[in-house]
Structure formats: C-alpha cells, structure tokens
C-alpha positions as a Python dict, from the first residue, in 0.01 Angstrom:
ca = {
    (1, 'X'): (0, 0, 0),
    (2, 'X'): (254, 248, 90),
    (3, 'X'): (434, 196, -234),
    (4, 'X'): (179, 228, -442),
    (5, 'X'): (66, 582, -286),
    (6, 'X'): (443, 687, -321),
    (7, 'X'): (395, 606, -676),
    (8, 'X'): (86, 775, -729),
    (9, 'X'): (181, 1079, -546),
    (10, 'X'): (485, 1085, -788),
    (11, 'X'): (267, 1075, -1073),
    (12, 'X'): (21, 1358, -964),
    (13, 'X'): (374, 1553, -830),
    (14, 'X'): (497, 1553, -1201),
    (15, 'X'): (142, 1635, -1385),
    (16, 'X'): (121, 1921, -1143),
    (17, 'X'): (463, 2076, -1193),
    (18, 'X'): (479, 2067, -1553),
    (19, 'X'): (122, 2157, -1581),
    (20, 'X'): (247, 2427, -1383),
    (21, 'X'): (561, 2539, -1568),
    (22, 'X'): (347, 2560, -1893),
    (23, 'X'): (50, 2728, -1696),
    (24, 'X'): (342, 3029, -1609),
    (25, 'X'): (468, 3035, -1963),
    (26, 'X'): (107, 3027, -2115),
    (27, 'X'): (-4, 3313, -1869),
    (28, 'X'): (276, 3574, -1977),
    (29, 'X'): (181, 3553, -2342),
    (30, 'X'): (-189, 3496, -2311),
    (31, 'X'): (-516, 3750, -2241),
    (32, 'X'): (-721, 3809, -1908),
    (33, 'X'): (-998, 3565, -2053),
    (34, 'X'): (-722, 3286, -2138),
    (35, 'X'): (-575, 3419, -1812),
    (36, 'X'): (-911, 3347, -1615),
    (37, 'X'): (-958, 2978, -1759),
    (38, 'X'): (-578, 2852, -1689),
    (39, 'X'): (-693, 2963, -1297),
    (40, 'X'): (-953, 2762, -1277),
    (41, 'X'): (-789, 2466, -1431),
    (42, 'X'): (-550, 2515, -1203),
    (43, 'X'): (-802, 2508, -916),
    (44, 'X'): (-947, 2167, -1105),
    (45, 'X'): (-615, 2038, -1103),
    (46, 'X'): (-597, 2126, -732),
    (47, 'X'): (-929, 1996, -623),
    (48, 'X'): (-880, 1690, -802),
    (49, 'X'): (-533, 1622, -600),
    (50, 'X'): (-650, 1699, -292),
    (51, 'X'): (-948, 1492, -310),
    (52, 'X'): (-735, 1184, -434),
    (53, 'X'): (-492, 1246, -149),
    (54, 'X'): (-836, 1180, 77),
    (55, 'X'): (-919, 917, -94),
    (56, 'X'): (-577, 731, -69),
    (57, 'X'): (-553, 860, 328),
    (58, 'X'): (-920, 737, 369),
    (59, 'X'): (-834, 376, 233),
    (60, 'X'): (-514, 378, 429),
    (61, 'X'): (-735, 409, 749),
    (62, 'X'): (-990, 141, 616),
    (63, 'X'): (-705, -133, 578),
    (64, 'X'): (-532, -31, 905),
    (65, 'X'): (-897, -93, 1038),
    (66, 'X'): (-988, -410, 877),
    (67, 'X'): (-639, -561, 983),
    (68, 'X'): (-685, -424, 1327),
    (69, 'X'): (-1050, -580, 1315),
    (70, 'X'): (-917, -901, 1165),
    (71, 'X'): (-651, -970, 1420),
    (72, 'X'): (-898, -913, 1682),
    (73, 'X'): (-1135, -1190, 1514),
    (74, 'X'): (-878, -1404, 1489),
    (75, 'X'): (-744, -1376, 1869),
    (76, 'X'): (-1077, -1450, 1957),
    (77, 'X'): (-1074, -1760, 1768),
    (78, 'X'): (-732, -1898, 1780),
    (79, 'X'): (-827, -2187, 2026),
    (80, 'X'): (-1094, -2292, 1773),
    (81, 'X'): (-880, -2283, 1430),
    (82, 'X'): (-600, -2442, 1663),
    (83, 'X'): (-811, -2726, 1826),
    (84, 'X'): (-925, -2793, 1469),
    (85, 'X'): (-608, -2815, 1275),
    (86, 'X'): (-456, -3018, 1593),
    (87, 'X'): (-730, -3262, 1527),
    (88, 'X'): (-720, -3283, 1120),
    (89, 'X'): (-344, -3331, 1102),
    (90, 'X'): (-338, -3573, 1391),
    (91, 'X'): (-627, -3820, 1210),
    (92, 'X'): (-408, -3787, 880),
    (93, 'X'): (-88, -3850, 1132),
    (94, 'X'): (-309, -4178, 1254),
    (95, 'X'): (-385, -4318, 901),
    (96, 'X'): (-23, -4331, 783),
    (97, 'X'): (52, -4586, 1090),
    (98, 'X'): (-216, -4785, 902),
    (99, 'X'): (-99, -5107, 783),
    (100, 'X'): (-157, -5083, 439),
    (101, 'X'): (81, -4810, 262),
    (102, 'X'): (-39, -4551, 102),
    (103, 'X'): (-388, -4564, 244),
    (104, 'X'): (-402, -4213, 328),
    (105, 'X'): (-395, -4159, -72),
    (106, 'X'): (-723, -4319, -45),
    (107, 'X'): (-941, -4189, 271),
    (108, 'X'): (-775, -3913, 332),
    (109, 'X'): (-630, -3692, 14),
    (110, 'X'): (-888, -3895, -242),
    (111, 'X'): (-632, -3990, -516),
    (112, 'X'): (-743, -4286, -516),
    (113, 'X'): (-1080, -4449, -482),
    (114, 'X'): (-961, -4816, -362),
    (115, 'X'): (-698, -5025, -243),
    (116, 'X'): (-757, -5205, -584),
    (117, 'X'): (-656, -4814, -792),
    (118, 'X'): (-376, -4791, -589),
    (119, 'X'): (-241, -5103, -637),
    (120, 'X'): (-299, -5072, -991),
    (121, 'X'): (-119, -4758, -1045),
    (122, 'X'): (211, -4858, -799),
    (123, 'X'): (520, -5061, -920),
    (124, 'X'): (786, -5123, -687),
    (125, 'X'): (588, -4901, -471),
    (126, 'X'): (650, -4599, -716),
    (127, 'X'): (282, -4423, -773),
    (128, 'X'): (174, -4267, -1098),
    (129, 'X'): (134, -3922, -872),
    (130, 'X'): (371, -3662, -885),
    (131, 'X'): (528, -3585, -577),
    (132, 'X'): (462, -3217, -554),
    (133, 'X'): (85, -3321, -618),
    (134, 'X'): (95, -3489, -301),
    (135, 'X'): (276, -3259, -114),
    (136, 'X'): (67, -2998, -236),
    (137, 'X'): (-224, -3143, -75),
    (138, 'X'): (-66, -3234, 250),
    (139, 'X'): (69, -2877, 244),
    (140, 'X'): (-278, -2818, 383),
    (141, 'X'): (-178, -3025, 684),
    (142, 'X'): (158, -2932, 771),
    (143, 'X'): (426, -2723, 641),
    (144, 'X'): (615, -2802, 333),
    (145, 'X'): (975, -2822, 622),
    (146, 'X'): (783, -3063, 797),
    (147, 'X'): (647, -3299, 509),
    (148, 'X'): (1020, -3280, 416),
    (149, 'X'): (1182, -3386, 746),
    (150, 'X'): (1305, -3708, 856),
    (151, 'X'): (993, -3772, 1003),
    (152, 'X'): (751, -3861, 752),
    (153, 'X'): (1075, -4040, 578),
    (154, 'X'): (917, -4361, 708),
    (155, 'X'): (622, -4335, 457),
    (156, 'X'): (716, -4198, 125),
    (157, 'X'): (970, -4042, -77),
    (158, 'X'): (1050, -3843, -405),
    (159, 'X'): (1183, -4142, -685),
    (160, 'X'): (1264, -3955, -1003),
    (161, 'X'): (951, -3698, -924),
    (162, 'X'): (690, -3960, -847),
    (163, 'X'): (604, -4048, -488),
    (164, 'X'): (724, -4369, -371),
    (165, 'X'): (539, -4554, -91),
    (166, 'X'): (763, -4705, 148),
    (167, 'X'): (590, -4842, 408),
    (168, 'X'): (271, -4834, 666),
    (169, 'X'): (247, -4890, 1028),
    (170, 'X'): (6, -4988, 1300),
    (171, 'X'): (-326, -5013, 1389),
    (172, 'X'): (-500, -4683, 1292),
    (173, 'X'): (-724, -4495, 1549),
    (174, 'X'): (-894, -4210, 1562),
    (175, 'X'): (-849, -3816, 1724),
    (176, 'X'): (-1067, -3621, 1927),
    (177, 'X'): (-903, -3316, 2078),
    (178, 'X'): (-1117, -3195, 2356),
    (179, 'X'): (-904, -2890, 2531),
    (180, 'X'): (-633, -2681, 2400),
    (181, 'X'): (-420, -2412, 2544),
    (182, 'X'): (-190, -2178, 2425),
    (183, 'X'): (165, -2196, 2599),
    (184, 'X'): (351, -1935, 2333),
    (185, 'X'): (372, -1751, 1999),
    (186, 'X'): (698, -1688, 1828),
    (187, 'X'): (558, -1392, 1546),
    (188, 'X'): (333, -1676, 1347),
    (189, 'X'): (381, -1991, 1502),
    (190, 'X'): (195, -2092, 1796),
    (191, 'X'): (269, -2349, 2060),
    (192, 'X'): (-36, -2561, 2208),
    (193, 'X'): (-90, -2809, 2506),
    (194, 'X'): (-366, -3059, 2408),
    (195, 'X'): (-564, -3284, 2507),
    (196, 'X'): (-632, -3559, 2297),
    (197, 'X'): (-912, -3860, 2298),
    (198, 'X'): (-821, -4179, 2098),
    (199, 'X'): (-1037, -4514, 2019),
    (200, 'X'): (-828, -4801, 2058),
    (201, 'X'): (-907, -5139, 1900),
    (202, 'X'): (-1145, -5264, 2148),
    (203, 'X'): (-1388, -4964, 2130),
    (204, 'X'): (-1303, -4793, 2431),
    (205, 'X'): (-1080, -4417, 2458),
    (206, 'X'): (-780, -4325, 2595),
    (207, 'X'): (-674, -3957, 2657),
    (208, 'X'): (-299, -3813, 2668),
    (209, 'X'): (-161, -3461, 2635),
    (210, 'X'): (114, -3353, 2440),
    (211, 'X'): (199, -3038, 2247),
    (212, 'X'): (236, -2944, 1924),
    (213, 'X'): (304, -2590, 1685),
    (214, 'X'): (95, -2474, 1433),
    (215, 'X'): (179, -2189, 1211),
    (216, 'X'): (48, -1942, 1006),
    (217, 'X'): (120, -2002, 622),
    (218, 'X'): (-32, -1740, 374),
    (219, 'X'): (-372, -1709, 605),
    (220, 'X'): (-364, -2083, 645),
    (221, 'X'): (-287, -2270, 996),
    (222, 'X'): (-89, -2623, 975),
    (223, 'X'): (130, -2803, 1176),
    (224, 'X'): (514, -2721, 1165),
    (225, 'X'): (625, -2933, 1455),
    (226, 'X'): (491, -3284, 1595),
    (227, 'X'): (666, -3553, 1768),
    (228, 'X'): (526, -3841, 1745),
    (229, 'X'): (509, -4116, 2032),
    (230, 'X'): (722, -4424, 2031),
}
C-alpha cells in the first residue's frame, strides 16, 4: 500500500509541476480571458489532487482498520482454528501408521478411490502421482519443512519426481481433541498443550496430552512441529 501511494503521489507531483511550468509560460503571453480559464484549471487540477490524497488517506485508514478488526477476530478464535487443525493433522498422522501403505492416498487426500486403484497404479511401490501433487495437498496439513523432514521419511519419498510408498504402520485410530491451550507464539507460530481422545481397538478411549506448533502459512494454519510417540 505504501508503495503504491508513493507512486501515485509521484505521478500527480509531475502532472502538477509541468502543468504548472506551462500554466506560467502560457499566462505571460496569453489575455485576461485565457488568463481566467488557466486559474480555474488550475483550481481543477488542485481539487482533483486533494481529493485523491483523501481518498488514498481514507483507504489507508480502512485497511489499518480491517487488519486491526481481523486480528482481533482471529485472537478471539485462535483456540478454535488451533483445536481444529490439531485434530485434522493428527487423524491424517493416525492413518499413515495404518498397515496398508499408502492408504491415506485413499481416505484421506482422495487420489485414489480403492486399495484395488492404488495397487494398480504402484510398481515397486512408485505411484503414478507426482510428488509435488501430493505434497501440495498435504501442504494443507503441515508445512512443506515438515512434510520434508526425517519424520515422515518412514512413509514416502520423491523417486525420479513420483512419490514412492515405502511403508505403513500400526493399527489406525482415531483423534478427538477436547481442550487446547496456548503456551507461546513466536511472530506466526503458535505453541499448544492438548488434550487428545483416541479409540483403541477394542472400542473404548484413551486420553494423553502432548503439544504441538501450528503456524500461520499465507492465512492458512498447519502443523510445523509434531513428535510423534514411540
């Protein structure tokens, strides 16, 4: 914003002063009545600069007050967006220690309908996907340092630009995060406390706490630090 009023106050600086410097020439050769109409252009001229310098302080204040209004929204709901990200990248999290690899292709990022697809499409556990397809859509998830880390390592990697399934893991289960707090913020990354609720085989739910950082990526929260249990 502020560049672009620097450049349009250039602009109207350089109209005005040669519209100016030909206004003085043109008034010591011309007649009262030619005289009389260069004034009031220059008046136009003026009125018309002022009232865009309004209009660019005016929208100046609006933005300052929409991001002041925004911040406030989103202050008010950080527990919220957190507790909901938490939970979304921890169910994705529990469907890669499924046993069948790749089966977060299929109930989680839908690039596949069926086992049977997937299957199809793999050789030597290389997929027909691209890898920055995938990572694209996990992006969504977690950050793009992250989803390159040693951590997800254990399920996939880049072969010759395709992803590359390398293994699953255990039983799958599923996430419930029922409290959240905030313990710090580092500019745009957050650090949270949870608590967590997760079905186990038999039906029945366990609960631990752990903690976790999201961050905020181009208006969009995801995890950028999780380490998982043993």
């Amino acid at each position: 914003m502020n560049n672009k009023r620097k450049n349009i106050l250039i602009v109207i600086f350089v109209i005005t002063t040669i519209a100016a410097s030909c206004i003085a020439v043109y008034l010591y050769i011309s007649s009262d009545k030619e005289k009389q109409q260069l004034s009031q252009n220059i008046a136009n001229l003026k009125t018309e600069y002022e009232e865009k310098i309004n209009e660019i302080n005016v929208n100046n204040e609006n933005n300052e007050k929409d991001k002041n209004e925004s911040n406030e929204i989103l202050q008010k709901n950080m527990d919220k967006i957190a507790r909901v990200t938490i939970e979304d990248f921890l169910n994705l999290n529990a469907i890669m220690f499924y046993g069948e690899p790749g089966l977060f292709l299929i109930e989680y990022l839908d690039f596949y309908d069926s086992l049977e697809e997937l299957d199809k499409n793999t050789k030597d556990g290389v997929t027909n996907l691209k890898y920055e397809d995938v990572i694209s859509e996990l992006e969504n998830y977690a950050t793009r340092e992250f989803l390159d880390s040693k951590y997800y390592n254990l399920y996939y990697t880049n072969e010759n630009g395709y992803l590359k399934l390398l293994a699953g893991g255990a039983t799958g289960s599923s996430h419930k995060v029922i409290k959240v707090e905030l313990v710090s913020k580092d500019n745009d990354e957050y650090t949270y406390s949870y608590t967590d609720r997760i079905s186990v085989v038999n039906g029945s739910f366990e609960e631990q706490t752990s903690t976790i950082k999201i961050k905020n990526v181009d208006n969009k929260f995801v995890v950028s630090e999780y380490n998982r249990e043993k």
